[in-house]
NUSEBA-228262 format. One record per residue (C-alpha): x, y, z; residue in one letter; residue number from 1. Coordinates in steps of 0.02 Angstrom, whole numbers. Layout:
BEGIN
@X=X&Y=Y&Z=Z&residu=a&num=NUM
...
end
This chain:
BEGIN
@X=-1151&Y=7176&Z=6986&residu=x&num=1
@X=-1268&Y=7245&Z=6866&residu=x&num=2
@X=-1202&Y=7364&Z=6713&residu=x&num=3
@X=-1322&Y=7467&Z=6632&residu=x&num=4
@X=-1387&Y=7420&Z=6449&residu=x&num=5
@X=-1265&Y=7528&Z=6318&residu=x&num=6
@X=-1290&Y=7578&Z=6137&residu=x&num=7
@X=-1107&Y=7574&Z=6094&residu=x&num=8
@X=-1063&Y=7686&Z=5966&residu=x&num=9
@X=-882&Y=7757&Z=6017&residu=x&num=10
@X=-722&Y=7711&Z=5970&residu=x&num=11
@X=-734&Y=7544&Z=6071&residu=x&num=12
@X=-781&Y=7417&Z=6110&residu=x&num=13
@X=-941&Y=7381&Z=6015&residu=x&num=14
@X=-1074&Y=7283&Z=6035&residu=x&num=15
@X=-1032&Y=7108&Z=6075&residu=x&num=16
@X=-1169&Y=6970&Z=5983&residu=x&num=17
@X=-1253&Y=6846&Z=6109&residu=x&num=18
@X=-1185&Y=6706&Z=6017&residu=x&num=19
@X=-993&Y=6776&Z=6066&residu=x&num=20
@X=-1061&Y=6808&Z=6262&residu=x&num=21
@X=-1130&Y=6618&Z=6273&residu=x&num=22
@X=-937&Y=6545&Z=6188&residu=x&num=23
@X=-874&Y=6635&Z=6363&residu=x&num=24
@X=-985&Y=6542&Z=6456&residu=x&num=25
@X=-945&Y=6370&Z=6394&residu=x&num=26
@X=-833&Y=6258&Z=6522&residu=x&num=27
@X=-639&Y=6295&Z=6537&residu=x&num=28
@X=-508&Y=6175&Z=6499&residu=x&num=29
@X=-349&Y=6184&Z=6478&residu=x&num=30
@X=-229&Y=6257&Z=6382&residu=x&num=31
@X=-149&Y=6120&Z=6318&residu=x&num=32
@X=-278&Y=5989&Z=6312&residu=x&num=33
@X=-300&Y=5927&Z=6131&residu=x&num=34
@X=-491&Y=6001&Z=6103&residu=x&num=35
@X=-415&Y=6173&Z=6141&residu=x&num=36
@X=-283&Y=6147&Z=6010&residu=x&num=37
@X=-399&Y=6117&Z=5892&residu=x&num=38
@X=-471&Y=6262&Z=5946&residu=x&num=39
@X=-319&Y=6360&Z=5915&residu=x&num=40
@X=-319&Y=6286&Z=5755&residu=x&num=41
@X=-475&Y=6354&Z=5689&residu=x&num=42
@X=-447&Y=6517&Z=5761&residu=x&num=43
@X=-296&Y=6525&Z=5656&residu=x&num=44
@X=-381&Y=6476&Z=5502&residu=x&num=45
@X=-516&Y=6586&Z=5540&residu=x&num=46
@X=-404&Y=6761&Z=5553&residu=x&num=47
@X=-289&Y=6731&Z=5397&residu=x&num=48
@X=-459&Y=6725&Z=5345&residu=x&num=49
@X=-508&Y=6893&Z=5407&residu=x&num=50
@X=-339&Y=6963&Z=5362&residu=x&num=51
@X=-325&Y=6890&Z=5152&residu=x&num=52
@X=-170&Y=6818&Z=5216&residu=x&num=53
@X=-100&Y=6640&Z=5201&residu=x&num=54
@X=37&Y=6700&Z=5353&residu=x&num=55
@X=75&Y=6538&Z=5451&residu=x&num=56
@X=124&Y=6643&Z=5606&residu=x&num=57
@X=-63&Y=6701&Z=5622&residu=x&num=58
@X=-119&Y=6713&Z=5784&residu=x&num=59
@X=-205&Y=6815&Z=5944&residu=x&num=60
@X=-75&Y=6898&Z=6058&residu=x&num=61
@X=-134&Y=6873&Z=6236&residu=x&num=62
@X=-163&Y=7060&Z=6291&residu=x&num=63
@X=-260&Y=7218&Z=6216&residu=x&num=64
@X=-239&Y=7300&Z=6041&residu=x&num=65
@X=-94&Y=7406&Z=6094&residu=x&num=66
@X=-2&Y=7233&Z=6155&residu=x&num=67
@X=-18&Y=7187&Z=5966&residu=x&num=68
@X=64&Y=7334&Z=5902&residu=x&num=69
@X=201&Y=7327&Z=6043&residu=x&num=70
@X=254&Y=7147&Z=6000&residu=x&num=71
@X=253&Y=7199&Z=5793&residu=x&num=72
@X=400&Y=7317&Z=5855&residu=x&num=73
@X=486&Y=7256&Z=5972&residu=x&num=74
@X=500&Y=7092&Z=5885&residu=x&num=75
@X=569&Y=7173&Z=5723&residu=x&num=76
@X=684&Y=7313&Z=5807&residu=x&num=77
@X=839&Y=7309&Z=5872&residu=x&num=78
@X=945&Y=7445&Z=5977&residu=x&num=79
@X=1040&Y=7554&Z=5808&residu=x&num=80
@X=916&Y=7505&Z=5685&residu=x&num=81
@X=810&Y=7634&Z=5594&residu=x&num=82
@X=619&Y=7652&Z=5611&residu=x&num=83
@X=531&Y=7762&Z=5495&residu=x&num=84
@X=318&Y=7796&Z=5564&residu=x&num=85
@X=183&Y=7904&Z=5493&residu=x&num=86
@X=115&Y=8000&Z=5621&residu=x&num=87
@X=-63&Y=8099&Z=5609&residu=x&num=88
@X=-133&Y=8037&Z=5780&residu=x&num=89
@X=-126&Y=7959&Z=5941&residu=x&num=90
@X=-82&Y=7795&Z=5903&residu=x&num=91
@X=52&Y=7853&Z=5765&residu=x&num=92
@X=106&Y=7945&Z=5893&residu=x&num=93
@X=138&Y=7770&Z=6012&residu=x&num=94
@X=215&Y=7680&Z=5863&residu=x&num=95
@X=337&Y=7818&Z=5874&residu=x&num=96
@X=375&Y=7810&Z=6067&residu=x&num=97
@X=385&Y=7625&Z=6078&residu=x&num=98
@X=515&Y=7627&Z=5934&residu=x&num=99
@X=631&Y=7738&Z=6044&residu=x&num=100
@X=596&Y=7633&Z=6195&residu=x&num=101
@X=696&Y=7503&Z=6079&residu=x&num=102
@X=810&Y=7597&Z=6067&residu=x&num=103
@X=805&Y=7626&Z=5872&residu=x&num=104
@X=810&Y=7781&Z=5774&residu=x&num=105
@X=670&Y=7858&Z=5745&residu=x&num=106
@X=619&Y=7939&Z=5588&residu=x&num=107
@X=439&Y=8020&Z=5578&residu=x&num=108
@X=307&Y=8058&Z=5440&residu=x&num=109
@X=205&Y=8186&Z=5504&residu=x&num=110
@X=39&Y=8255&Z=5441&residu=x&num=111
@X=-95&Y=8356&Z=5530&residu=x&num=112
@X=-223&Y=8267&Z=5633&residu=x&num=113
@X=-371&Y=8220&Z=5522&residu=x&num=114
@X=-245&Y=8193&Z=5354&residu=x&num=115
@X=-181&Y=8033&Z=5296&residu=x&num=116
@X=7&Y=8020&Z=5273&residu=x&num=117
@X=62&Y=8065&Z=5100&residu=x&num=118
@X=140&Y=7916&Z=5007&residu=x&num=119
@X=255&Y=8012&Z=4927&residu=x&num=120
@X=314&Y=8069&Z=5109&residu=x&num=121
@X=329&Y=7890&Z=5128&residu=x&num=122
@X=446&Y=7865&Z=4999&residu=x&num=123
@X=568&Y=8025&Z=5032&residu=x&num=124
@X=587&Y=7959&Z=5193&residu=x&num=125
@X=635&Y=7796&Z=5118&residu=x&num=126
@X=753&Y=7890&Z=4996&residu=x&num=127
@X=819&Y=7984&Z=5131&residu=x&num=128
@X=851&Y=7836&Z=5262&residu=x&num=129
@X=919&Y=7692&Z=5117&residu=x&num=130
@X=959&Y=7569&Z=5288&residu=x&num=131
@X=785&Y=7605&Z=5345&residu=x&num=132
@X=727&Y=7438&Z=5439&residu=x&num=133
@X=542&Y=7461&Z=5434&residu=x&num=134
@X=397&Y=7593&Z=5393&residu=x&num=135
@X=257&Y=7584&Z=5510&residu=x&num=136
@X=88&Y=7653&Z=5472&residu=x&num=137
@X=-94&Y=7668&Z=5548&residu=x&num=138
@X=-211&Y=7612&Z=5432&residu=x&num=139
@X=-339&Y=7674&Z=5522&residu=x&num=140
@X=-319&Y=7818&Z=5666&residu=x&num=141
@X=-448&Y=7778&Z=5792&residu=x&num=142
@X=-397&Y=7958&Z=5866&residu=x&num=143
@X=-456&Y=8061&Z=5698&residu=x&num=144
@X=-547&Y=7929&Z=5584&residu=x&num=145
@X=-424&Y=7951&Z=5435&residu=x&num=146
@X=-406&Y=7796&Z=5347&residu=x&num=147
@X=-226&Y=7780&Z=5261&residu=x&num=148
@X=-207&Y=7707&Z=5100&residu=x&num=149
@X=-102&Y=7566&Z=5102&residu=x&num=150
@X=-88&Y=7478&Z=4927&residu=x&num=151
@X=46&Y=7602&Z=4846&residu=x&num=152
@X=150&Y=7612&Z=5001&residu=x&num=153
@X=172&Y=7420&Z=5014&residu=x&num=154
@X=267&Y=7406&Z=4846&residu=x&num=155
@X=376&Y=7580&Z=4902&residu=x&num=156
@X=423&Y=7489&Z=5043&residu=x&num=157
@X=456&Y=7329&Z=4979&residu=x&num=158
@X=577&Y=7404&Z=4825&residu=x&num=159
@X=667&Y=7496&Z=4983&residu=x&num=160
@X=706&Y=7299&Z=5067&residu=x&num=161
@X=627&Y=7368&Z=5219&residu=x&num=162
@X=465&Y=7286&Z=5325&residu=x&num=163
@X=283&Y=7353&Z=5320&residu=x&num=164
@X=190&Y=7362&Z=5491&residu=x&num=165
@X=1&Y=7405&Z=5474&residu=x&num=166
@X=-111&Y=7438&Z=5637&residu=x&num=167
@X=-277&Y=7379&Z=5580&residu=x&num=168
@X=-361&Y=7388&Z=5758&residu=x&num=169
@X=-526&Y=7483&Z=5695&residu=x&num=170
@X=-510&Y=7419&Z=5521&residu=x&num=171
@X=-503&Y=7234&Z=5524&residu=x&num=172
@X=-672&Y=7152&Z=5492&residu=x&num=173
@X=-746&Y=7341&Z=5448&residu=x&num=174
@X=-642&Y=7395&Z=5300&residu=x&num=175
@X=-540&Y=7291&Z=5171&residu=x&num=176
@X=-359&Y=7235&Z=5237&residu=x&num=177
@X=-283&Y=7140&Z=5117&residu=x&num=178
@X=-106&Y=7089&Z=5225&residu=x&num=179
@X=-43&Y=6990&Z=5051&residu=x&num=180
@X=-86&Y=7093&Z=4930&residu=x&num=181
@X=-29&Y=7265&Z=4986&residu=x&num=182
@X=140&Y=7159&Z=5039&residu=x&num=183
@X=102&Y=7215&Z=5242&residu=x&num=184
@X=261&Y=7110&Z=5339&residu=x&num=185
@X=181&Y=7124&Z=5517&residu=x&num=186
@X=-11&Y=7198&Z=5549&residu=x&num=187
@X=-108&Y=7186&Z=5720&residu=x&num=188
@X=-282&Y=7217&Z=5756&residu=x&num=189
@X=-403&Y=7219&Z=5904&residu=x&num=190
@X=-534&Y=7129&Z=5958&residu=x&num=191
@X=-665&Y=7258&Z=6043&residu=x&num=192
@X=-690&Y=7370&Z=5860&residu=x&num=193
@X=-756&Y=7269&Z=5704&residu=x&num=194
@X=-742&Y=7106&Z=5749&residu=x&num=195
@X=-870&Y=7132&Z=5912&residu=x&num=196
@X=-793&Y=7029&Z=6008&residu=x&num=197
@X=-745&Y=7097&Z=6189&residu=x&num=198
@X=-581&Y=7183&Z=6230&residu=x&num=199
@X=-432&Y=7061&Z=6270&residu=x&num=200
@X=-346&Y=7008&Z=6108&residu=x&num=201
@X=-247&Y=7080&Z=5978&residu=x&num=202
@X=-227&Y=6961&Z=5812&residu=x&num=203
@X=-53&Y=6989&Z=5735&residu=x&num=204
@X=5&Y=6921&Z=5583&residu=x&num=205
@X=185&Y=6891&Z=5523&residu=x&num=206
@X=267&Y=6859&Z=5356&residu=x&num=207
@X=391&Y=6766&Z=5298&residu=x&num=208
@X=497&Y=6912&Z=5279&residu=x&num=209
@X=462&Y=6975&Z=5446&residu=x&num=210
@X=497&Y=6802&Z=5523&residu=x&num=211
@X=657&Y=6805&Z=5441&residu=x&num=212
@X=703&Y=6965&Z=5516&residu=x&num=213
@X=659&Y=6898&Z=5698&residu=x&num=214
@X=747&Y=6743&Z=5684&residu=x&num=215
@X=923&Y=6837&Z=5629&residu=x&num=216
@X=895&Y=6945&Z=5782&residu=x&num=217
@X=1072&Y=6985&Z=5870&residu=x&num=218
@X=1001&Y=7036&Z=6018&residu=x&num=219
@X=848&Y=6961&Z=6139&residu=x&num=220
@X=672&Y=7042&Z=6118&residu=x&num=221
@X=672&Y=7171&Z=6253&residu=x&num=222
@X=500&Y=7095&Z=6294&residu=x&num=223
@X=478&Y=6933&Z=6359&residu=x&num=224
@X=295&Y=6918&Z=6380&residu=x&num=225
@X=290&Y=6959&Z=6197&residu=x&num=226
@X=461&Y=6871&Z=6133&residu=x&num=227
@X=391&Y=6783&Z=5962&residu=x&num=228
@X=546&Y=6665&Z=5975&residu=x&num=229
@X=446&Y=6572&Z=6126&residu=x&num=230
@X=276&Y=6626&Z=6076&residu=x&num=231
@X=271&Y=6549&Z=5898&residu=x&num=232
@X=308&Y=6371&Z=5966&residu=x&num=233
@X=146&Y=6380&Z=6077&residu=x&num=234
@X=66&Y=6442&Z=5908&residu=x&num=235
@X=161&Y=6318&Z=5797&residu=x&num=236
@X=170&Y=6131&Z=5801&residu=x&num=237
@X=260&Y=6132&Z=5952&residu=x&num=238
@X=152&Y=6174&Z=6083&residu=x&num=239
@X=293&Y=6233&Z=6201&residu=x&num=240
@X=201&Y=6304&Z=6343&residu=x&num=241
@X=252&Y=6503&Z=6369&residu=x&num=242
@X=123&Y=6568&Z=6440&residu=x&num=243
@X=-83&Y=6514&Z=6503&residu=x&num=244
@X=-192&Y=6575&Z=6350&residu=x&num=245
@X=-356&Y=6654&Z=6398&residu=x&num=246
@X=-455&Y=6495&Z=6358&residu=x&num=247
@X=-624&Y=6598&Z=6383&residu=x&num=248
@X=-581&Y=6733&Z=6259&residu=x&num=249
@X=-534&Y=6636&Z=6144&residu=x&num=250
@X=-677&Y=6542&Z=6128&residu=x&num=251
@X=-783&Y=6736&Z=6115&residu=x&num=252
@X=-642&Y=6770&Z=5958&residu=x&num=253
@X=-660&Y=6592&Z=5879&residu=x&num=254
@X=-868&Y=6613&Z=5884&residu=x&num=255
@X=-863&Y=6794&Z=5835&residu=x&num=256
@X=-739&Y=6760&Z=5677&residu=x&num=257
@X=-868&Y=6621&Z=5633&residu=x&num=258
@X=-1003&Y=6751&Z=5624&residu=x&num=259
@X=-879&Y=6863&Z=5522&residu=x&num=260
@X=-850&Y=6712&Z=5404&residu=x&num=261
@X=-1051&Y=6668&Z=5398&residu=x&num=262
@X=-1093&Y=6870&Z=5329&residu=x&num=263
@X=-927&Y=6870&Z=5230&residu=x&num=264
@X=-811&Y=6986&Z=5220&residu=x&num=265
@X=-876&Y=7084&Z=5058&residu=x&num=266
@X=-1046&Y=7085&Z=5128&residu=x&num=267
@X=-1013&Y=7153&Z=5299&residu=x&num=268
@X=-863&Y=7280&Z=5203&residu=x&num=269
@X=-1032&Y=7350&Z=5099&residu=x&num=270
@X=-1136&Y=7370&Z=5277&residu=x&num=271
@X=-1004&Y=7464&Z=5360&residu=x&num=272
@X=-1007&Y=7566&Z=5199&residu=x&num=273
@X=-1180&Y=7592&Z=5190&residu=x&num=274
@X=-1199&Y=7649&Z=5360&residu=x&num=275
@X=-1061&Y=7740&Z=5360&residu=x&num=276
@X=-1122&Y=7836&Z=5222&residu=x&num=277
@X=-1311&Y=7856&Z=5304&residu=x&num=278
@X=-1223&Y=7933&Z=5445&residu=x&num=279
@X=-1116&Y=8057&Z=5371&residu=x&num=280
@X=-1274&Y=8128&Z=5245&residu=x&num=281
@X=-1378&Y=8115&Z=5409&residu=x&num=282
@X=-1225&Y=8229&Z=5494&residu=x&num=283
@X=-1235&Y=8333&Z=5359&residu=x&num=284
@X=-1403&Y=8383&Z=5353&residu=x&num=285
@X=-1372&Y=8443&Z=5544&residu=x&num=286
@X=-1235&Y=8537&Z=5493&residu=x&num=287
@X=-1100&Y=8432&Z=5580&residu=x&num=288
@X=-954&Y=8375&Z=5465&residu=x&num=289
@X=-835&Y=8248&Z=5456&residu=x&num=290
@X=-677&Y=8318&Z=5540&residu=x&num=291
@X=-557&Y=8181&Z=5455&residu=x&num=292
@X=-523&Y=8221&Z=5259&residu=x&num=293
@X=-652&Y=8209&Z=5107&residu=x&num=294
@X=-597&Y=8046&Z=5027&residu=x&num=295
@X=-515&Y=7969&Z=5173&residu=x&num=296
@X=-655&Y=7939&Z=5313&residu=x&num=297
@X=-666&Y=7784&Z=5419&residu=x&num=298
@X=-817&Y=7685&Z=5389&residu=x&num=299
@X=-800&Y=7625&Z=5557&residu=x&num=300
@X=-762&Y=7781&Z=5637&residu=x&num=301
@X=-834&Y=7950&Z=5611&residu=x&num=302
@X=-753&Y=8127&Z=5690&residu=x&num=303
@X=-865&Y=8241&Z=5703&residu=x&num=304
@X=-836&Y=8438&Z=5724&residu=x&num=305
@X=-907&Y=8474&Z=5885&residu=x&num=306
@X=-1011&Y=8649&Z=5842&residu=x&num=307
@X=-941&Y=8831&Z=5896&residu=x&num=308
@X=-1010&Y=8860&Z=6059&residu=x&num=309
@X=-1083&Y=8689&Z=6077&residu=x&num=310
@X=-1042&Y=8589&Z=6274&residu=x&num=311
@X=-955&Y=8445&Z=6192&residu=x&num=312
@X=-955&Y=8338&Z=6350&residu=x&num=313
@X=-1115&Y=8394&Z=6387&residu=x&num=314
@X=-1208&Y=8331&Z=6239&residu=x&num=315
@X=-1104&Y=8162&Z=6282&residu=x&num=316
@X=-1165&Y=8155&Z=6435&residu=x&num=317
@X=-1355&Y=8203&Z=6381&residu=x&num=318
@X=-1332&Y=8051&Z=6256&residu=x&num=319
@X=-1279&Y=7927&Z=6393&residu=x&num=320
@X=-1398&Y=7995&Z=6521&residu=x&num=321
@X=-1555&Y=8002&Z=6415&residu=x&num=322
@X=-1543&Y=7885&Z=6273&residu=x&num=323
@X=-1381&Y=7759&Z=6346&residu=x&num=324
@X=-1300&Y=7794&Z=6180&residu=x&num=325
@X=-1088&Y=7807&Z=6209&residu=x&num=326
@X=-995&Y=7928&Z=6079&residu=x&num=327
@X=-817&Y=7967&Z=6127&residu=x&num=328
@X=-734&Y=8120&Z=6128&residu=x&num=329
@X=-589&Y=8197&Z=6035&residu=x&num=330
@X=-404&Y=8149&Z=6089&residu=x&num=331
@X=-268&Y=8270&Z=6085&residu=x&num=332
@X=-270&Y=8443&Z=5976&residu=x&num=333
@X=-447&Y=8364&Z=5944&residu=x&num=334
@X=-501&Y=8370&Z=6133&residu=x&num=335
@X=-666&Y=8463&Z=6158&residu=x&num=336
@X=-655&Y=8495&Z=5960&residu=x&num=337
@X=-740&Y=8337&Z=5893&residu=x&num=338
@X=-870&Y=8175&Z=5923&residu=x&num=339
@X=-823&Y=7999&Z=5884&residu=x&num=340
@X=-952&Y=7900&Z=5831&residu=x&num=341
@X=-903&Y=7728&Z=5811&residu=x&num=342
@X=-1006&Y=7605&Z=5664&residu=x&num=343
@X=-915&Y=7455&Z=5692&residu=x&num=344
@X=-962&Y=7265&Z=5703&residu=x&num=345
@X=-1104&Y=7242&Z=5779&residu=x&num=346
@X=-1141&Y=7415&Z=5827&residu=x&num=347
@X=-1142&Y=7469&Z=5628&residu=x&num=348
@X=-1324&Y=7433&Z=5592&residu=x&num=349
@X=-1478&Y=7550&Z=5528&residu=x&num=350
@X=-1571&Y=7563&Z=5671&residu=x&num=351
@X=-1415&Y=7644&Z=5799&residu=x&num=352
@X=-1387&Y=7764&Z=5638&residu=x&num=353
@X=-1560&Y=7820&Z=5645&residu=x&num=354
@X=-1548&Y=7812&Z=5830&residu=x&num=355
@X=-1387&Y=7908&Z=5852&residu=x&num=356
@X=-1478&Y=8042&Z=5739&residu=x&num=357
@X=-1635&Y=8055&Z=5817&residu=x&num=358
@X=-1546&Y=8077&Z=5970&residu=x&num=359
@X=-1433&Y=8221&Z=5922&residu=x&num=360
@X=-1619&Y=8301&Z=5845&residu=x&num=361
@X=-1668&Y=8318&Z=6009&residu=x&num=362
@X=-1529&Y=8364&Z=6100&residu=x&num=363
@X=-1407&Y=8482&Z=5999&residu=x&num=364
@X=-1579&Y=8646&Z=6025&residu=x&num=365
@X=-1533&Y=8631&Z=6207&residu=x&num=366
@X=-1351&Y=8671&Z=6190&residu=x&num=367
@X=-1374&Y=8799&Z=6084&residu=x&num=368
@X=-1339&Y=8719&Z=5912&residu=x&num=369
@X=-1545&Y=8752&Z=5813&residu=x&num=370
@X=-1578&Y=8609&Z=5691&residu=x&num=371
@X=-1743&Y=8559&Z=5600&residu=x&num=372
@X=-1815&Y=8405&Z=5662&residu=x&num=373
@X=-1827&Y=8268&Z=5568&residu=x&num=374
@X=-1691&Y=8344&Z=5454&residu=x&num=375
@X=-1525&Y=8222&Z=5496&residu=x&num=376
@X=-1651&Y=8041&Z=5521&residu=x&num=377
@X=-1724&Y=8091&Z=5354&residu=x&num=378
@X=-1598&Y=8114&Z=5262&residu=x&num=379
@X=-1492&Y=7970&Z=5320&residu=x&num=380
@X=-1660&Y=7873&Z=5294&residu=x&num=381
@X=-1650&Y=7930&Z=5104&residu=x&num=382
@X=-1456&Y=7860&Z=5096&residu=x&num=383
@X=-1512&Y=7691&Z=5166&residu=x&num=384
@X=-1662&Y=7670&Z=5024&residu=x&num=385
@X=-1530&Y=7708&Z=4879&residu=x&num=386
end
């Protein structure tokens, strides 16, 4: 078995650092045996961390991002409660059908692909839905690279009595979360996005008021694999035994939060920044613009307006062919309308900016889109020396 070398810059998963590779590689032992709890430990303390959060109930749900924002709702719902979620993308879009698959009602923010969800949306919902149980929100939508505000919403919310659920999947590690301080009762992330650490894991966090809210539940979480009841003793001091942890991944999240931790958080918020930033003036100068709206755009995750005329898988597939550079392509009304060009973890660096660039020089002529070369790695060049 022998994958090819990639430059990953889509929306996941990104670059992985060797130092998270060799934690994979170190000898197995079991989930239960007292150097793994003290393992568990440190991972723990390592993603409140991550997330500004002093959450007890901190922890890595065994399973993939979209595991992590399944267990946030099906802990915290029950069949007849209400559900209000912003959608403006794909993943809204799966908050929303996993909160009828629990049978609750659902109520839905909507805004057009690319746009953030109005907080004042937010709280006519709220005024229009006083038993509301929770608000769930994307903070930021992988499918369009909007990136939600979340600090006035938290305290609408909160005034309401009703829970705050953030996804976080391509934010955590990449842009400020602050769980605490913008009052967030549940949030998940992902492991394969700005952490760099390889697809597997979704961190969750829950807060006091959220764990409140499970424990009064009338009815059993319709999940069992993801029942926080059971799950939070295996967490907690108990160490019930629910289900085998993936002892090897968790190792790869425990080294790459440790590398997270060594950079610090304001420090590697500022390169994602910076990059991000290099990138879109690069863009620019090619005449490619941000799809997702001016004030609003993903450090971590830039759509791109594919140009008029312009073979949008074909210039993906020229990318991959020639230069083994990933981009992804659009999702849904954005399909064949937009690149995404992930900067995230360890894939958010100067050199795949400049790369990414150079790249798109060469190829955009042959399908038909003219550009000066030179133009998009100079200019991006100029962002970076500022």
């Amino acid at each position: 078995m022998t994958p090819p070398v990639r430059i990953l810059l889509g929306p996941g998963p990104s670059a992985v650092h060797p130092r998270v590779l060799r934690a994979m590689s170190m000898p197995v032992i079991g989930h239960l045996d007292p150097v793994f709890i003290e393992i568990m430990e440190e991972t723990m303390r390592l993603l409140r961390a991550t997330f500004l959060t002093r959450n007890q109930l901190t922890f890595p749900i065994s399973a993939t991002g979209s595991a992590g924002m399944e267990a946030c709702l099906v802990n915290l719902l029950e069949p007849g409660d209400t559900a209000i979620v912003g959608v403006n993308g794909v993943f809204g879009g799966r908050m929303a059908d996993i909160v009828e698959r629990c049978g609750a009602t659902l109520i839905k923010v909507e805004a057009p692909w690319g746009r953030i969800i109005d907080p004042a949306d937010v709280q006519r919902a709220l005024q229009q839905h006083p038993g509301a149980k929770l608000v769930a929100l994307v903070h930021a939508e992988t499918s369009t690279g909007a990136w939600q505000p979340m600090e006035d919403i938290g305290r609408l919310v909160r005034n309401a009595g009703a829970l705050l659920v953030a996804d976080t999947v391509t934010s955590l590690g990449g842009c400020p979360v602050r769980v605490d301080e913008w009052l967030i009762d549940a949030c998940y992330s992902g492991t394969q996005k700005c952490l760099s650490c390889p697809p597997g894991l979704s961190p969750v966090t829950f807060g006091p008021r959220a764990i409140e809210v499970l424990h009064r539940r009338k009815t059993k979480v319709q999940s069992w694999y993801l029942d926080l009841t059971m799950i939070e003793r295996y967490w907690g001091a108990d160490r019930v035994y629910h289900h085998t942890a993936p002892i090897s991944m968790i190792y790869a999240l425990l080294e790459a939060l440790r590398l997270v931790e060594e950079e610090g958080l304001d420090a590697r918020w500022r390169r994602h920044e910076r990059n991000h930033h290099a990138l879109k003036a690069g863009l620019a100068a090619l005449n490619l613009p941000l799809a997702s709206q001016e004030g609003h755009q993903l450090w971590t995750l830039n759509s791109v307006r594919v140009p008029d005329g312009v073979d949008d898988a074909g210039v993906r597939q020229a990318l991959l062919n020639e230069f083994s550079i990933e981009i992804g392509a659009g999702l849904g009304p954005l399909r064949g309308k937009t690149w995404r060009i992930g900067l995230m973890g360890e894939s958010s660096t100067e050199a795949n900016v400049l790369l990414v660039l150079l790249a798109l020089e060469r190829l955009l002529p042959r399908f038909g889109h003219q550009v000066a070369a030179g133009t998009g790695v100079a200019a991006a060049a100029a962002a970076l020396a500022n």
